[in-house]
Structure formats: structure tokens, C-alpha cells
C-alpha positions in Angstrom: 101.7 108.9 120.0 105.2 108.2 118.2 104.8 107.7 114.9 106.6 105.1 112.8 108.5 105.1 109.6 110.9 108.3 109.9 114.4 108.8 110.9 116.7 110.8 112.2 118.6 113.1 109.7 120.9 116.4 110.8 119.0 119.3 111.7 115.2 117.5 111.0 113.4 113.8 110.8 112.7 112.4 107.8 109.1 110.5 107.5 109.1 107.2 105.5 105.4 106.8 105.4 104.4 108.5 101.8 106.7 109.2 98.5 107.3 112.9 99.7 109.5 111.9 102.3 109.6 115.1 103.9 112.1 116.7 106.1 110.3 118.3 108.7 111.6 120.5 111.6 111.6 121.0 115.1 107.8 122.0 115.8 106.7 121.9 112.2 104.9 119.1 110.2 105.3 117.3 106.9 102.9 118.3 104.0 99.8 116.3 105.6 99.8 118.6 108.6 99.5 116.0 111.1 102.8 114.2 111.7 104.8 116.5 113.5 108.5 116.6 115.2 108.0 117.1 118.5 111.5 116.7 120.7 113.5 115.0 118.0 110.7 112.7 117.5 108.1 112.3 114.9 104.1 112.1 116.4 101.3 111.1 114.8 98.9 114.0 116.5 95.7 112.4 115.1 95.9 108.8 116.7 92.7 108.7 117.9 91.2 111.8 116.7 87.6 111.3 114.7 86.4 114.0 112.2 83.3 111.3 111.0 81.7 108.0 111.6 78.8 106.7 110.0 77.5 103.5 109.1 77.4 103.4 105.0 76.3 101.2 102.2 79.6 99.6 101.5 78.4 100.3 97.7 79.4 104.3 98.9 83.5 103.5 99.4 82.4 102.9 96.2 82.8 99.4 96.0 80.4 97.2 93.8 82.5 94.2 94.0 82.9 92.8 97.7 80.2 92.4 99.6 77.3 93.7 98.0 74.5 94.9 100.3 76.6 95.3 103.3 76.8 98.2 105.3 80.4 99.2 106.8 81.3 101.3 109.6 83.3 104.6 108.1 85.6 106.5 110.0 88.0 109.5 109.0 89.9 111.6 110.6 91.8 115.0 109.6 94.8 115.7 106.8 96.1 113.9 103.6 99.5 113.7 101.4 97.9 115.2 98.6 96.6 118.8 97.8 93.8 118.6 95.2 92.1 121.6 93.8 88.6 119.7 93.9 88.7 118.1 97.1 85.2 117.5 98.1 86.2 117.0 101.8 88.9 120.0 102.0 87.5 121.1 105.5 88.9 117.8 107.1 91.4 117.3 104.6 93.5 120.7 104.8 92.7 120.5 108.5 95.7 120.6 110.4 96.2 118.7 114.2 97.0 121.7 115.4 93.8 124.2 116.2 91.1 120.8 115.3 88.5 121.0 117.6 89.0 117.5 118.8 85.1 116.5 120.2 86.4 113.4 121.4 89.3 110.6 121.3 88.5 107.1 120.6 90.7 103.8 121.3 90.7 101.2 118.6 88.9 98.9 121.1 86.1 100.7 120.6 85.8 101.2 116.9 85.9 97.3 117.1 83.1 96.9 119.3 81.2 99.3 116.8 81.9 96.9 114.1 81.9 93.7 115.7 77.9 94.7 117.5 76.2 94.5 114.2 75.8 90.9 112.4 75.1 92.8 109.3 78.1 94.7 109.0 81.0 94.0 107.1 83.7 95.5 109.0 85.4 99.2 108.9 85.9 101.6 105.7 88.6 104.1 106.4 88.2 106.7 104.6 86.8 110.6 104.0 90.5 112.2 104.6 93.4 110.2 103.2 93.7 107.2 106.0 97.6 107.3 105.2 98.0 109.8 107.2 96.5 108.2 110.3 98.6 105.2 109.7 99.2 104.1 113.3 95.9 104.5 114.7 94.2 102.5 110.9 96.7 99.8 111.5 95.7 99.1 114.9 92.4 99.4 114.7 92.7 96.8 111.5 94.4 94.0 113.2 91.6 94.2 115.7 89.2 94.1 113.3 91.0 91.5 110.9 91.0 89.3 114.4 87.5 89.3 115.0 86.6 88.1 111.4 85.2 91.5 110.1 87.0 93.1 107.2 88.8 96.2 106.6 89.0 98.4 103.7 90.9 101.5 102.4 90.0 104.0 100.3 92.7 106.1 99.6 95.0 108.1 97.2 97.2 105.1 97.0 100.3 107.6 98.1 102.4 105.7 100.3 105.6 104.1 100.2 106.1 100.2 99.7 106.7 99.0 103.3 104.6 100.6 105.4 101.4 99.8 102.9 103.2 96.0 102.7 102.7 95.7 106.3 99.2 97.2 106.3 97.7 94.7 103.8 98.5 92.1 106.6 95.2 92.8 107.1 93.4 94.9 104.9 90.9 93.2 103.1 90.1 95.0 99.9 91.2 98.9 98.6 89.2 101.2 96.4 92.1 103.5 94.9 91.4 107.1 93.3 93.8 107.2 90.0 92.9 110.9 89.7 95.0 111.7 86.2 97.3 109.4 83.9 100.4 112.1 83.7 102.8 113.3 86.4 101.6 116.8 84.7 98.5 116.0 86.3 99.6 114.3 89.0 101.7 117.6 89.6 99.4 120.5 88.9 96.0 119.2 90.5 97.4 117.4 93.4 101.3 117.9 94.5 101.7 114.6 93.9 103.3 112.2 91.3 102.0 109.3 89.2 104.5 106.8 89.8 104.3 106.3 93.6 100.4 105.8 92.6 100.9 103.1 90.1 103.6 101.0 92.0 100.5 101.4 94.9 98.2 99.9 92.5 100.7 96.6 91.7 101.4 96.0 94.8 98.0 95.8 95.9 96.9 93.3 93.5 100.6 91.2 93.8 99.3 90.6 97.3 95.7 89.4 95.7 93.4 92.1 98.3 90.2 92.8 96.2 91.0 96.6 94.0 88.7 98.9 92.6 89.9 102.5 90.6 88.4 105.6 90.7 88.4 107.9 88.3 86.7 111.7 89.0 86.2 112.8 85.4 87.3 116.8 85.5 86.3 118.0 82.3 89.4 119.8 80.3 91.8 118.2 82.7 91.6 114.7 82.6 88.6 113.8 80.0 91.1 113.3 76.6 90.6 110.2 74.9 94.2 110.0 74.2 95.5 109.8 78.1 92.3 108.2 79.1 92.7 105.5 76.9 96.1 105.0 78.1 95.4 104.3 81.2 92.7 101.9 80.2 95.1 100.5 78.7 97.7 100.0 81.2 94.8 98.5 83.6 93.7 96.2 81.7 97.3 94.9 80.9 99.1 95.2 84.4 96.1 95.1 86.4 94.0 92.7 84.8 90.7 93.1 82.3 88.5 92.0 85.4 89.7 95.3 87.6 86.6 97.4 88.4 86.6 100.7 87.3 84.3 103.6 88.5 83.9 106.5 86.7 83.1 109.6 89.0 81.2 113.0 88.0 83.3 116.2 89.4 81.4 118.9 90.9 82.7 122.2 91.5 84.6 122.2 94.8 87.0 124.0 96.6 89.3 125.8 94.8 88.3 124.4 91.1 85.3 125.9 89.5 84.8 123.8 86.4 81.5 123.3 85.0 80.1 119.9 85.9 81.1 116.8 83.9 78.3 116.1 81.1 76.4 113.0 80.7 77.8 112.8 77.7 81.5 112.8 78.4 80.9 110.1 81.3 79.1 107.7 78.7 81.9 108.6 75.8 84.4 107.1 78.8 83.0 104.3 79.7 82.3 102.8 76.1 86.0 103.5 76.1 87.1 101.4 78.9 84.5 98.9 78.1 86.1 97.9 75.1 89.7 96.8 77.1 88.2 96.4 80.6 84.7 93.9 82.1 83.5 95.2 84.7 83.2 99.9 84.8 80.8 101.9 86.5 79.4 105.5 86.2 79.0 107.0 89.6 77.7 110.7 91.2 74.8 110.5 88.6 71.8 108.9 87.9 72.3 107.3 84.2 69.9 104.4 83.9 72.0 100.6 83.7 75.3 102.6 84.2 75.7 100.7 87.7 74.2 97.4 87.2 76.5 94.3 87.4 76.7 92.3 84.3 78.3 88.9 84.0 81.4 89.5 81.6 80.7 86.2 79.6 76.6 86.0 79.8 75.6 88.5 80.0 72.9 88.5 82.9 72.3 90.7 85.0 73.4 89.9 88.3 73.0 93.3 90.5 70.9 96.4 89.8 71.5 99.1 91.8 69.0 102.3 91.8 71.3 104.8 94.1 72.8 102.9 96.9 69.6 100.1 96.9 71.0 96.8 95.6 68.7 94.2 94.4 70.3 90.4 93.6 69.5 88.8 90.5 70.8 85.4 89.5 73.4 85.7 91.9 75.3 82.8 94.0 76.0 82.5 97.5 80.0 82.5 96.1 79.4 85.5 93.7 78.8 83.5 90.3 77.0 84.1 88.1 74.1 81.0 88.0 73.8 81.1 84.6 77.3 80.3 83.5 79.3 80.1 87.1 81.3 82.7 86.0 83.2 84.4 89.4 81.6 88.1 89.7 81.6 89.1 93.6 84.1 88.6 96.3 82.8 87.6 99.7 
């Protein structure tokens, strides 16, 4: 399928879809391996293609705000924009069109039908690879979706230029974002990436008002100091907003990073941190006790415990207040 946002330049296209804006040549690819020029044109060679669906808690994406208790159909499919050391999917998400041992192509008919069969589901979670990548086949499937009432969410790098994200929030419903680092340094070393494009993906996706949650994989040595972490609490809480949720993730050694595990310790040192600028953070990839319970921000009470992915409702209304002091909590 013809992919959108390029254009013609002399001797190459140039894609418009992500902040790299890569040239890319007759028969070769931009940097996420799966948008290729083919004939003077740029293809999007994974419209269609599946590496996973499942059915998940939607608490997995990980979001703890929106929807609680609902399940979500999650598909993925091969590639991303960025190139992280610690990737914990790197067999999809180095995985080039070219050689993928495609099982089976699906229309976005019938991921609708998937989502749209189950009462109790909320809609589709695209995720596992970076869904930028498979922007065509996302979008389409999303308006479906979006038409039928279900809701759509992203969970992504955030790496992806202004318009083309613009027109996807037309109808995507809530984002859980990974801000991986607070320093291009970071942003440059661990990823191939930049900060900027990342934060200006942030903004924009709470200017539009679509539910946001961060997350945060806490790399020990890389990105634990309390000097950058604190600044980008800081610049959360003050352009995003106090009640933006913030998960903070345990790394595991993967790929081609071998770090020790990130402590208990470390992950509870960060979140007292961020608690003291931002409401509502979480500690994920661990089992620490009241770490991923939902407190009301001006109560107090305890409005969701959560052992694992099991959620359990506490004084909890049918809007998402709290029914002790109708504080808003939860987005349905």
C-alpha cells in the first residue's frame, strides 16, 4: 500500500511521518525498516501485517486511568523509529518487512469485528512495536473502531511529526507515552532519537484533551539521577499538569544492554520524588505492596487496588469520582 506523508525530492523520497525525515532511496527503507521506495513511491510494506494479538488487561498498555477493568484487543505489528539498547520486544521491533514471515494479512474490518464481538471490551491497544510505523493501516483501523463506539489507544514512543499524529487523534482516544530519558544525550545514545520531537508529542496530546499517561523504564546509571529525574518531574507537572499519571517501570536486561536490574530501592527513591510535584505515579514490572493502588489526590481513599493485573473497586463512582469527596479520578 502507498504510504502517506513523504515527498518527492531529487534522487530519493522524503517521509514526513516521524522527526527523522529520512531520505530514502530507490529499493531501500527509512530507519524503521518498513516504509520503503518502491518505483518513486513510498509503501508502507506492513499494512496489514500482524506480529501479535491478544486480548489484554487494558491495566497492561499500562494504563490505570481509563477504563479500569477492561480488557482491550492488542495488536502490533513489525519495526519502530527508534533504536533502543533495552528493547524488550527487539525481535519484532528490529524486524524488517523484507524477509518477515508474514503468517497472515488482516483487513481493518476484521480487527473491528474482534473488538466490536465482545461487550466487555474497550476497543483496540496498538502497541508491542512502535504503531507509528504502521500509520496507514492504525489509522484505518481507528476510524472503524472510533465509528462503532469502542475506543482506540496508543502506546508509543511519541516520535512523530505534528500533522500526521494531529490527524490521528481524530480518533484516538487515550495515549500511554514512554519518556525514556530527560536529555537529548539520552535521547541520542540509548535510542537514535531526540528529546524534543518527544516533548512537543506530549503537548500536543494533551492540547487536544485525549487521556495521557508517561512511562518511565528506570535504567539504573542511565537515567536514575535525581538531578534530571527531578527535572522532568518538574516540567510534567508544570506543562502537563500535576494530575498526569506517571508509571515508573523496572528495566530488565534485554537486548543489547546488560545492566543489573533496577533495585526496589531506586524505584521507591523515584517515586517519593515525583510524588511530591505530581498526584497520581505508579511503580510497575514489580511487586511492591500499595505502589499501584489508586488514591484520591484530596482524600485520600483508596479507590482501586490492584494485585498484578486484578483490579478491585473501592469507593469508586460510575463517572470515576471519588464517593467520598467527588473528586474526578478515572476517565470512562
Amino acid at each position: 500500500m502507498e504510504a502517506m506523508y513523504w515527498h518527492r525530492e531529487e534522487g530519493s523520497l522524503r517521509c514526513l511521518l516521524c522527526p527523522h525525515h529520512c531520505h530514502v532511496k530507490e529499493g531501500m527503507s527509512g530507519i524503521c525498516g518498513v516504509r520503503r521506495n518502491e518505483g518513486g513511491k513510498l509503501m508502507a510494506d506492513t499494512f496489514g501485517i500482524l506480529s501479535a494479538i491478544h486480548s489484554d488487561p487494558i491495566e497492561k498498555k499500562p494504563l490505570y486511568h481509563y477504563h479500569p477493568g477492561k480488557t482491550i484487543i492488542s495488536i502490533g505489528s513489525i519495526g519502530c523509529n527508534m533504536k533502543c539498547n533495552c528493547c524488550q520486544n527487539w525481535e519484532i521491533s528490529s524486524a524488517k518487512a523484507e524477509g518477515y514471515a508474514v503468517k497472515q494479512r488482516y483487513r481493518p474490518i476484521e480487527i473491528a469485528v474482534m473488538a466490536t464481538s465482545n461487550p466487555h471490551n474497550a476497543g483496540v491497544a496498538y502497541t508491542y512495536n512502535e504503531p507509528t510505523v504502521w500509520y496507514e493501516f492504525m489509522l484505518e483501523t481507528a476510524r472503524l473502531i472510533h465509528f462503532e463506539g469502542k475506543k482506540n489507544v496508543m502506546v508509543s514512543n511519541g516520535y512523530i511529526c505534528e500533522e500526521p499524529l494531529g490527524e490521528l487523534m481524530d480518533y484516538m482516544d487515550a495515549f500511554n507515552i514512554d519518556l525514556k530519558g530527560f536529555s537529548d544525550e539520552f535521547y541520542c545514545k540509548q535510542a537514535g532519537a531526540r528529546l524534543k520531537p518527544v516533548l512537543e508529542t506530549l503537548q500536543n496530546i494533551r492540547k487536544r484533551g485525549r487521556h495521557l499517561e508517561i512511562t518511565c523504564l528506570v535504567i539504573p546509571s542511565l537515567n536514575d539521577g535525581e538531578g534530571p529525574f527531578r527535572d522532568m518531574v518538574k516540567w510534567i507537572s508544570e506543562v502537563l499538569g500535576k494530575d498526569t499519571v506517571l508509571h515508573l517501570s523496572r528495566y530488565h536486561p534485554a537486548y543489547k544492554l546488560n545492566l543489573s536490574a533496577t533495585s526496589a530501592a531506586c524505584l521507591e527513591r523515584l517515586y517519593h520524588l515525583a510524588k511530591d510535584r505530581l498526584r497520581y505515579v505508579y511503580v510497575g514490572n514489580i511487586n511492591l505492596k500499595d505502589f499501584q493502588d489508586t488514591r484520591c489526590s484530596v482524600c485520600g481513599e483508596i479507590l482501586i487496588r490492584r494485585n498484578g493485573y486484578q483490579v478491585e473497586k473501592g469507593r469508586l463512582s460510575s463517572d470515576g469520582s471519588c464517593m467520598q469527596c467527588n473528586n474526578p479520578v478515572i476517565k470512562y
